[in-house]
Residue, then its C-alpha position, 0 to 999 in steps of 0.5 A: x325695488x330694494x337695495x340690492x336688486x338696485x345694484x345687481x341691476x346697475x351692474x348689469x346694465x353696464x356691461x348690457x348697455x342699456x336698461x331693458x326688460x331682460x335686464x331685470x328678468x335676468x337680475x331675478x333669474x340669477x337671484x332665485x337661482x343663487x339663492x334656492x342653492x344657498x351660494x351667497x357670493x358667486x363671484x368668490x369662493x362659494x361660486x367656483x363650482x357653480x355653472x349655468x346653462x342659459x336657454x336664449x341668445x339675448x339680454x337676460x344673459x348679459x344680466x346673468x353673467x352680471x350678477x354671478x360672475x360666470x362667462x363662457x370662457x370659463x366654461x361656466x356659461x353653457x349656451x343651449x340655444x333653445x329660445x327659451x327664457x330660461x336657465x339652470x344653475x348647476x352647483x358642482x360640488x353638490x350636485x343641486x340644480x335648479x332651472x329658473x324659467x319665465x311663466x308664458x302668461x308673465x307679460x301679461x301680469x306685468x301689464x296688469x301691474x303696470x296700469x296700475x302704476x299711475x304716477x308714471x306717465x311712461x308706459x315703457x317705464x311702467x312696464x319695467x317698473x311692473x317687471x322688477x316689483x311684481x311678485x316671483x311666484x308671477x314671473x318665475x317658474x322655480x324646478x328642480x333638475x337634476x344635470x349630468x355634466x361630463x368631466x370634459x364640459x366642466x371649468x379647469x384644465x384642457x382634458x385633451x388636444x387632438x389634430x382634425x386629419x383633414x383640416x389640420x386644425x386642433x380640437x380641444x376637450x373631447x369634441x372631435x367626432x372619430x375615433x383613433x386613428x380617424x379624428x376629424x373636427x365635426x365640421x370636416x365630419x359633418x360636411x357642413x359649418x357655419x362659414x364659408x371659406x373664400x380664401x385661405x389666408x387672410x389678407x394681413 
């Protein structure tokens, strides 16, 4: 394991909470990423325009925004919930993408590699151990893409507010469903949405 895996690796551990497989397939994700498009320092300059489309809910996203820097708050982070342990990262200024994803048959190279680690009596450990040393080409799959993001999906100023005419509530950047003189929010379009009002106001 060398030094700066290491370290990207510890990072990503503090803000994940504990040490786990994603952890590490997170760490390499973004590491091939950032480095097939040449940015070096993600957290500086070099990474303003980079933006990354993850493909899963779970913890190789923690290590993602770990090691480069990017959140969803800055609308860096697009989630594409896919399931798939998977990401693209997106240089903005160039226009160069690369998606990163996990080979199907990995775990079952990792668990190769890891019967070979003799010296650690742990299996669990063994198996993380395999997972940060075995070879990229065994773990990750490396594409080009090419990724059309809209002026409104890209970091920076709020491109524009309007008002839902049913629920009264503001929309920001292009999400409302409508046009003129019709704008309601996709929930009050769509008739459905992911909660269930019970009261009107809270409770305080």
């Amino acid at each position: 394991m060398n030094e700066d895996f290491k370290a990207l690796l510890d990072e990503a551990v503090r803000l994940h909470g504990h040490l786990c497989g994603g952890q590490i397939i997170g760490v390499r994700m973004a590491m091939a990423g950032l480095r097939e498009l040449g940015i070096k320092e993600p957290r500086g300059k070099e990474g303003r325009d980079l933006v990354i489309f993850v493909e899963i809910d779970r913890c190789p996203v923690d290590a993602i925004i770990a090691v480069t820097g990017r959140t969803p708050g800055r609308r860096s982070i697009k989630m594409m919930d896919y399931g798939k342990q998977a990401a693209t990262f997106v240089d903005t200024r160039t226009s160069r993408a690369v998606r990163i994803s996990v080979k199907a048959d990995s775990f079952e190279k990792a668990g190769l590699v890891a019967k070979t680690l003799t010296s650690l009596n742990d299996e669990k450990q063994a198996h993380l151990e395999a997972l940060a040393s075995m070879p990229e080409q065994d773990l990750l799959s490396i594409r080009r893409v090419r990724v059309a993001i809209r002026p409104e999906d890209l970091p920076g100023e709020t491109l524009g507010t309007v008002m839902c005419r049913k629920c009264g509530e503001t929309v920001r950047d292009m999400r409302q469903a409508g046009g003129e003189g019709d704008v309601l929010c996709k929930p009050c379009a769509l008739g459905e949405c992911y909660y269930e009002e019970i009261s009107s106001e809270t409770d305080g």
